[in-house]
Backbone as CSV, one residue per row, in Angstrom:
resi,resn,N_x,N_y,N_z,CA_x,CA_y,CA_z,C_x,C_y,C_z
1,UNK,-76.484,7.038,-1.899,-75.282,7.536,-1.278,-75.707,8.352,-0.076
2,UNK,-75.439,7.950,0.940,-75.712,8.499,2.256,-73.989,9.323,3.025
3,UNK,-74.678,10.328,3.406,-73.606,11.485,4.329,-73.479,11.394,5.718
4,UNK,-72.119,11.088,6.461,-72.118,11.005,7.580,-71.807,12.047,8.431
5,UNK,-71.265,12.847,7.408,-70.899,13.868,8.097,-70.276,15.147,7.608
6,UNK,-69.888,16.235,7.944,-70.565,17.940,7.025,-68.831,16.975,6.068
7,UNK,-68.429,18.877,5.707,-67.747,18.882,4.726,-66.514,19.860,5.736
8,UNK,-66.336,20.428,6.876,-65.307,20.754,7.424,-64.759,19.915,8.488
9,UNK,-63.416,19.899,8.183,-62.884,19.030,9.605,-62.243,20.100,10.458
10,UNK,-62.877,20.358,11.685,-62.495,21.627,12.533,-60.975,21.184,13.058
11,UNK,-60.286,20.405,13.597,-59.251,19.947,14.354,-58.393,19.987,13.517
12,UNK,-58.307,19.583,12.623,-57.169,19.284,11.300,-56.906,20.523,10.460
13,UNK,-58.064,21.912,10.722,-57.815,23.007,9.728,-57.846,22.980,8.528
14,UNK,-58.209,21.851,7.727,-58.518,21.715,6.301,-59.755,21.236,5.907
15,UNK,-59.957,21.841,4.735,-61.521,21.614,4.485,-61.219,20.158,3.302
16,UNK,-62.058,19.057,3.671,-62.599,17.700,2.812,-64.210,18.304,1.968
17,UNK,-64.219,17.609,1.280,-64.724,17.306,0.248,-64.999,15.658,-1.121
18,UNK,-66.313,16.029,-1.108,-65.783,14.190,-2.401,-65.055,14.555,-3.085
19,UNK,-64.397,15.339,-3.538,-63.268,15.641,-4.563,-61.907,15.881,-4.389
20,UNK,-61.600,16.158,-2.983,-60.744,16.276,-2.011,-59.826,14.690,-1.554
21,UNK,-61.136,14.401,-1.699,-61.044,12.412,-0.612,-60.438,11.674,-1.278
22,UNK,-60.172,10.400,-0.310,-59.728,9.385,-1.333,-60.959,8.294,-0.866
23,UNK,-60.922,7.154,-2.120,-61.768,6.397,-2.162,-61.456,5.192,-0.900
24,UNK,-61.979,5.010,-0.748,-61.489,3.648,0.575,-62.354,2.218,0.623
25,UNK,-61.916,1.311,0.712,-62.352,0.165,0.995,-62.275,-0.560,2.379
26,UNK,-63.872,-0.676,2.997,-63.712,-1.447,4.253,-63.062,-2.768,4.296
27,UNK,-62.206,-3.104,5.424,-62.241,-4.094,5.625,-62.735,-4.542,7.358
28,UNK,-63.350,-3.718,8.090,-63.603,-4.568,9.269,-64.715,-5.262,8.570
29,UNK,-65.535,-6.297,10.027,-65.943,-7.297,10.013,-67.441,-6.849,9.767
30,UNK,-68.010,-5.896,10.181,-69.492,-5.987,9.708,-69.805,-4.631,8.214
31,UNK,-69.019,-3.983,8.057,-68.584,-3.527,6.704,-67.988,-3.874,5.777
32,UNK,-67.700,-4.845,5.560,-66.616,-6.012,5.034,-67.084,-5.644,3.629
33,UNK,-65.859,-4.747,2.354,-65.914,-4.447,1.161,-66.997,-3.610,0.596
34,UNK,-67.130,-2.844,1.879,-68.152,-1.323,1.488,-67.304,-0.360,1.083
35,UNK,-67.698,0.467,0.352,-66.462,1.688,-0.408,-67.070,2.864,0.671
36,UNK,-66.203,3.894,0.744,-67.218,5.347,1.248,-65.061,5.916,0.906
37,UNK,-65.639,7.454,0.794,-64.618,8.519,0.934,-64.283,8.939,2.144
38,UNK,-63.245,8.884,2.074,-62.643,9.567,3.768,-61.526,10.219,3.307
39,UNK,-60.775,11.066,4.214,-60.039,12.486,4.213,-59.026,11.656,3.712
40,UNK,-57.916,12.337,2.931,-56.432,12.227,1.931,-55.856,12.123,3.175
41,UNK,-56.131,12.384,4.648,-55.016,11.759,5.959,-55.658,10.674,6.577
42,UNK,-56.606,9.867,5.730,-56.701,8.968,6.633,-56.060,7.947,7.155
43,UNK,-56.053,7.703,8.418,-55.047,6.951,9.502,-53.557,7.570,9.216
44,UNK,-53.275,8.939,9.221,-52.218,10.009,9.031,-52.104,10.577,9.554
45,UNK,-51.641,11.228,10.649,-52.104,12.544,11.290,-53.183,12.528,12.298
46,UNK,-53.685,13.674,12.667,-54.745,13.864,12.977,-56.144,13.208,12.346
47,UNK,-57.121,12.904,13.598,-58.226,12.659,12.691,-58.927,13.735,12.254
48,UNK,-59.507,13.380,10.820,-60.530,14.335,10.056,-61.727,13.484,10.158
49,UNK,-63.095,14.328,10.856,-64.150,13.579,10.942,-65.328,13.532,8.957
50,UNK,-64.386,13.733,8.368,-65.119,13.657,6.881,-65.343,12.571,6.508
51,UNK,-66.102,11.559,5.896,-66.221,10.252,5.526,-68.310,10.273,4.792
52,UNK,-67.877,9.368,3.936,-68.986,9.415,3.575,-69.031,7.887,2.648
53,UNK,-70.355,7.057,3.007,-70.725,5.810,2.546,-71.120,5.718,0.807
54,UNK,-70.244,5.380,0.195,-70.629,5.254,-1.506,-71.534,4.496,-1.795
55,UNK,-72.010,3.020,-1.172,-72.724,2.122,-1.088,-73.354,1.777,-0.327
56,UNK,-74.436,0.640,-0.406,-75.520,0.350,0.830,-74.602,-0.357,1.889
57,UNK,-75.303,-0.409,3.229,-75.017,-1.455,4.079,-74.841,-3.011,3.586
58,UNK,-73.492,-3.382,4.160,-73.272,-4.887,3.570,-74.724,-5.882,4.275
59,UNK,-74.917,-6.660,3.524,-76.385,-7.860,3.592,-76.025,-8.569,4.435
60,UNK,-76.800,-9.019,5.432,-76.544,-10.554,6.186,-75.483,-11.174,5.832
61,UNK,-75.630,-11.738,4.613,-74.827,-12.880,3.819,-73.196,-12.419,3.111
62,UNK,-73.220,-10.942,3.387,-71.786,-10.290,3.412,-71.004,-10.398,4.648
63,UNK,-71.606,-10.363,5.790,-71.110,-10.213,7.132,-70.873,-11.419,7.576
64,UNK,-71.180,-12.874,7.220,-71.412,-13.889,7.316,-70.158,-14.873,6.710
65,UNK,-69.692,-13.730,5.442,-68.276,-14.183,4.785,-67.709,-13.676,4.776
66,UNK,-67.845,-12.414,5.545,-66.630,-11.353,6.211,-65.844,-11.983,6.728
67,UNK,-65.577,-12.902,8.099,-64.715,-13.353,8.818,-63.711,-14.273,7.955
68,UNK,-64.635,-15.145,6.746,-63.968,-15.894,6.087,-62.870,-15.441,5.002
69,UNK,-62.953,-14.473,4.503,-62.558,-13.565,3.252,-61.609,-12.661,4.357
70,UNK,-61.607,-12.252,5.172,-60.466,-11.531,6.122,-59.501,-13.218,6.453
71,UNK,-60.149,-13.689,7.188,-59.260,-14.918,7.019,-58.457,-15.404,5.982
72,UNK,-59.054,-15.837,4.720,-58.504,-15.943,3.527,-57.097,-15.087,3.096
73,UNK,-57.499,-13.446,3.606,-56.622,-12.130,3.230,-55.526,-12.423,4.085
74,UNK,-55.616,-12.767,5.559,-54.842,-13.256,6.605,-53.862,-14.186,5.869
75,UNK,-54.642,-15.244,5.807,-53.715,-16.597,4.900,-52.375,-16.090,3.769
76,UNK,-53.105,-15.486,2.812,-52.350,-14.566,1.320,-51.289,-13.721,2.402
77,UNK,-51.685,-13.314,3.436,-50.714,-12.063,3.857,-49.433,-12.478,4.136
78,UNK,-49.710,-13.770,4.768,-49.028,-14.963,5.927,-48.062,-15.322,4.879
79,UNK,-48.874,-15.899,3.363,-47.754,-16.303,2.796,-47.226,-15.575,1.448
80,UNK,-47.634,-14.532,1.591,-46.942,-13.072,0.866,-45.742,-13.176,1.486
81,UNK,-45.985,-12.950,2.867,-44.916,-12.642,3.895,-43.609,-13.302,3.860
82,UNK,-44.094,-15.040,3.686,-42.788,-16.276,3.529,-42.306,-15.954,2.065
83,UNK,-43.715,-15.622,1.596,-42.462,-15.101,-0.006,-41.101,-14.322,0.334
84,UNK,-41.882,-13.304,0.495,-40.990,-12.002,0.193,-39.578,-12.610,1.168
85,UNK,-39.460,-13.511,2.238,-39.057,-13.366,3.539,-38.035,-14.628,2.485
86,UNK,-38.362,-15.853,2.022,-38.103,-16.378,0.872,-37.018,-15.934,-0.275
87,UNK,-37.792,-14.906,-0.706,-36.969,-14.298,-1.979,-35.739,-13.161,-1.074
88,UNK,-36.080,-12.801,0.054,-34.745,-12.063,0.896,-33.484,-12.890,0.947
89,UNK,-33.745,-14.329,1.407,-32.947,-15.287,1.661,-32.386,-15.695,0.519
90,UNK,-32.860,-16.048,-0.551,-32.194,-16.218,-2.198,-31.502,-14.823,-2.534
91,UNK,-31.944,-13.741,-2.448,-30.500,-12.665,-2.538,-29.761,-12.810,-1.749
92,UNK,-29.969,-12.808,-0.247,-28.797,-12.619,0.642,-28.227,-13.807,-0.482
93,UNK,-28.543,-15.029,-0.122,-27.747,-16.125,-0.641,-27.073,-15.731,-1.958
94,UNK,-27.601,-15.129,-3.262,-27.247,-15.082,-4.274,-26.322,-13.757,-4.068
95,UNK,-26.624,-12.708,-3.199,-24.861,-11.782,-2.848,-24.142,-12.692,-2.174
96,UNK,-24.183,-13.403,-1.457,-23.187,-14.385,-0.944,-22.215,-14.979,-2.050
97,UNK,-22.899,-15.575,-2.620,-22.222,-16.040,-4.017,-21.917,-15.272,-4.982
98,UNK,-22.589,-14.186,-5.321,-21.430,-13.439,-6.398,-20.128,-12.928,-5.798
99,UNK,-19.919,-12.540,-4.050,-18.964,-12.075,-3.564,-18.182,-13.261,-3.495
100,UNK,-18.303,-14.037,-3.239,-17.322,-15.547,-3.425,-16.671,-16.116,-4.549
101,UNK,-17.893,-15.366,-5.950,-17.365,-15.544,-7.329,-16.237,-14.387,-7.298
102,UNK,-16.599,-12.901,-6.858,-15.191,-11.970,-7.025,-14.378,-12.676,-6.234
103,UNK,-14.328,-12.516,-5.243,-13.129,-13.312,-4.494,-12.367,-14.765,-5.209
104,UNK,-13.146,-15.567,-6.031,-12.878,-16.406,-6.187,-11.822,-16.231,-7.835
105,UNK,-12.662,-15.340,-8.333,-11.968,-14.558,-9.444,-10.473,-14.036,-8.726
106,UNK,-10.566,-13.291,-8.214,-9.140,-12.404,-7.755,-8.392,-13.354,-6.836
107,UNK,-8.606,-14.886,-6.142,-7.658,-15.130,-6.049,-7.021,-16.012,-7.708
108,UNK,-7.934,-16.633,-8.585,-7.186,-17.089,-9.881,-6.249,-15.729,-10.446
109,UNK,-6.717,-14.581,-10.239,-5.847,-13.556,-10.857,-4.493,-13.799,-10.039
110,UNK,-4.392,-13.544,-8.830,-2.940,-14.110,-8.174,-2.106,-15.051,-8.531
111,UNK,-3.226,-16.401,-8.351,-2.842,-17.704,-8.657,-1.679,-17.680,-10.285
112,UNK,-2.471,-16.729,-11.284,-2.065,-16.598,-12.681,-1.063,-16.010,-12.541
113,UNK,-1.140,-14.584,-11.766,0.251,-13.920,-11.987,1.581,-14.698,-11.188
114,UNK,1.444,-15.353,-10.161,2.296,-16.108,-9.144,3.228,-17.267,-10.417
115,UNK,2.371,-17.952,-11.173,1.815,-18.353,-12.167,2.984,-17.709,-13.377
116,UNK,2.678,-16.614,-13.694,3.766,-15.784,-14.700,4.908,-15.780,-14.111
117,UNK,5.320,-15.535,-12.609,6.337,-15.557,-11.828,6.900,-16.442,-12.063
118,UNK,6.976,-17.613,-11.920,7.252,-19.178,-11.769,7.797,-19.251,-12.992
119,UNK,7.020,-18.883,-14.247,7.493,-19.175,-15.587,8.551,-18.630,-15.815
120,UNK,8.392,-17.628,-15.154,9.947,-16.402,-15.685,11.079,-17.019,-15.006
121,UNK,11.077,-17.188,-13.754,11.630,-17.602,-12.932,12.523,-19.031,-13.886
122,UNK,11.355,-19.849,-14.027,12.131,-21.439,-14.648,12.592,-20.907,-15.591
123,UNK,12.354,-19.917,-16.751,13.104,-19.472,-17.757,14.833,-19.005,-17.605
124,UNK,14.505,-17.928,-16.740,15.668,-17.598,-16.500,16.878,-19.045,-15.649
125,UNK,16.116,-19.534,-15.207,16.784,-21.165,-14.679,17.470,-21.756,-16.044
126,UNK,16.663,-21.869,-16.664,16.977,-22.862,-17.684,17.977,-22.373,-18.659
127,UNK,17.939,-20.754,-18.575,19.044,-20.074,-19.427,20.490,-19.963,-18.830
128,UNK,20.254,-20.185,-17.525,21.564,-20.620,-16.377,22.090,-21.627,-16.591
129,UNK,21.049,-23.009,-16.633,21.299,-24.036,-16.706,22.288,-24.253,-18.050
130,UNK,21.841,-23.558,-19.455,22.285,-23.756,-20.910,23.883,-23.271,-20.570
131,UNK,23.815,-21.827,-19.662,25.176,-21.784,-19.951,26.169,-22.071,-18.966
132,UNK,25.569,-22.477,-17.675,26.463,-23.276,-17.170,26.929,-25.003,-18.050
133,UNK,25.647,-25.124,-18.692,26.325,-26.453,-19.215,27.507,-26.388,-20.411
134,UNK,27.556,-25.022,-21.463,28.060,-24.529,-22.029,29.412,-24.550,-21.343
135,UNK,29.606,-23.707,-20.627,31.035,-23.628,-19.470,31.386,-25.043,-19.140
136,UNK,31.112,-25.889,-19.153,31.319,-27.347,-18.681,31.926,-27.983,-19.565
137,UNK,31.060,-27.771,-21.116,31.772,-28.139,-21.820,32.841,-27.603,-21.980
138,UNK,33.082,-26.422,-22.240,34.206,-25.708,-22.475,35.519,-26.416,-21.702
139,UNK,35.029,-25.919,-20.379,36.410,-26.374,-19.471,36.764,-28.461,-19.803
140,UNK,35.784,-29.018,-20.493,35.979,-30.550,-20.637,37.068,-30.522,-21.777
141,UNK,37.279,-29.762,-22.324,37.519,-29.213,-23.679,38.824,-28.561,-23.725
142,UNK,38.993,-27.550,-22.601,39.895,-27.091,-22.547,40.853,-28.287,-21.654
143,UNK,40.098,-29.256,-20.698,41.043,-30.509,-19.734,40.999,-31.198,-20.971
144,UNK,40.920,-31.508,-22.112,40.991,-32.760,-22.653,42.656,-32.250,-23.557
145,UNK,42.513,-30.682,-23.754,43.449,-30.689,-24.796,44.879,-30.168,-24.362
146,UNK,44.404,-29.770,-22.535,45.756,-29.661,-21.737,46.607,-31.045,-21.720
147,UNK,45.679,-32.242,-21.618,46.238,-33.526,-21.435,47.181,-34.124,-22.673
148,UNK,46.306,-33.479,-23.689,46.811,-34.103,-25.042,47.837,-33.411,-25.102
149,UNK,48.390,-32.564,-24.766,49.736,-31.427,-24.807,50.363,-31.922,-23.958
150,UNK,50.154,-32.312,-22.903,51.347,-32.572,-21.743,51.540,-33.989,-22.592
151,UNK,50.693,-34.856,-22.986,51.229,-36.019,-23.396,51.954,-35.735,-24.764
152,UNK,52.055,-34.885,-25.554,52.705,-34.330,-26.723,54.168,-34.101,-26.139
153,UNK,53.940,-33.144,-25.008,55.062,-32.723,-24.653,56.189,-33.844,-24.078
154,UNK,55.476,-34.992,-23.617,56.299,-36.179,-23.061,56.808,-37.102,-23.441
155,UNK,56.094,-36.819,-25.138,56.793,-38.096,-26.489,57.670,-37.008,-26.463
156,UNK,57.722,-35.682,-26.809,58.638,-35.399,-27.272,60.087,-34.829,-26.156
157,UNK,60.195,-35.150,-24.899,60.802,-34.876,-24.186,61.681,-36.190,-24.519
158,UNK,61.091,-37.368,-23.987,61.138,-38.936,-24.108,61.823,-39.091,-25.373
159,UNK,61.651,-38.843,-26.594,62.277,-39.481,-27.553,63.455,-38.254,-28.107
160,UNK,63.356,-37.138,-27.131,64.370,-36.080,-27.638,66.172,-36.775,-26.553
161,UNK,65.615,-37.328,-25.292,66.232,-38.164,-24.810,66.747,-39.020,-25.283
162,UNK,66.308,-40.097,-25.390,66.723,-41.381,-26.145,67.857,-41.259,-27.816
């Protein structure tokens, strides 16, 4: 374990430490998956010049599949990215459709009550209808037995004559 540098960061006003730090993993190209500690702001703020190498220098044959393995990470990122970008588009889409299911719900609720309207409506029709037909009869009833009287009344006019 090699030290790059003390244990105060003058610019930043706080003192680092390995116990202080957080652990970090390289990824540029000729450090490619070397660990070392660097300051709890790193790439935060101000720089803190604290850092220190946990492990050896990466080998020839690390630096060699550095470009490839960042590439690779590139690739995964690329299509992390269409995921997530993917699964955005299936919610939007899937709020699209539950708001179309409420809507689609509340207009059958209309449709139903419009629906109850109509029924009441033909009800009360049909109870019009009963007693207007009722009255129809009646008055057929009451013309059938005016007739039968005037013709009562005309035998007996007729043969009170004679």
């Amino acid at each position: 374990m090699s030290s790059s540098s003390g244990n105060f960061s003058g610019s930043c006003r706080h003192m680092c430490n390995e116990q202080t730090c957080v652990l970090i993993t390289s990824l540029s190209l000729y450090n490619f998956g070397r660990r070392f500690l660097g300051c709890s702001r790193y790439k935060v703020g101000p720089k803190c010049p604290f850092f220190v190498w946990l492990d050896n220098p990466t080998y020839p044959r690390g630096n060699e599949t550095a470009p490839l393995a960042l590439e690779r990470m590139s690739r995964l990122q690329s299509a992390l990215q269409l995921a997530n970008e993917r699964e955005r588009t299936a919610l939007e889409t899937a709020e699209e459709a539950r708001q179309m299911a409420e809507k689609a719900l509340e207009e059958e609720a209309k449709a139903k009550e419009r629906e109850r309207k109509a029924r009441a409506a033909c009800a009360k029709a049909k109870e019009k209808a009963m007693f207007a037909e009722e009255k129809q009869r009646m008055w057929k009833f009451a013309c059938i037995l005016s007739w039968i009287f005037f013709f009562f009344c005309y035998v007996v006019v007729v043969y009170w004559l004679n």
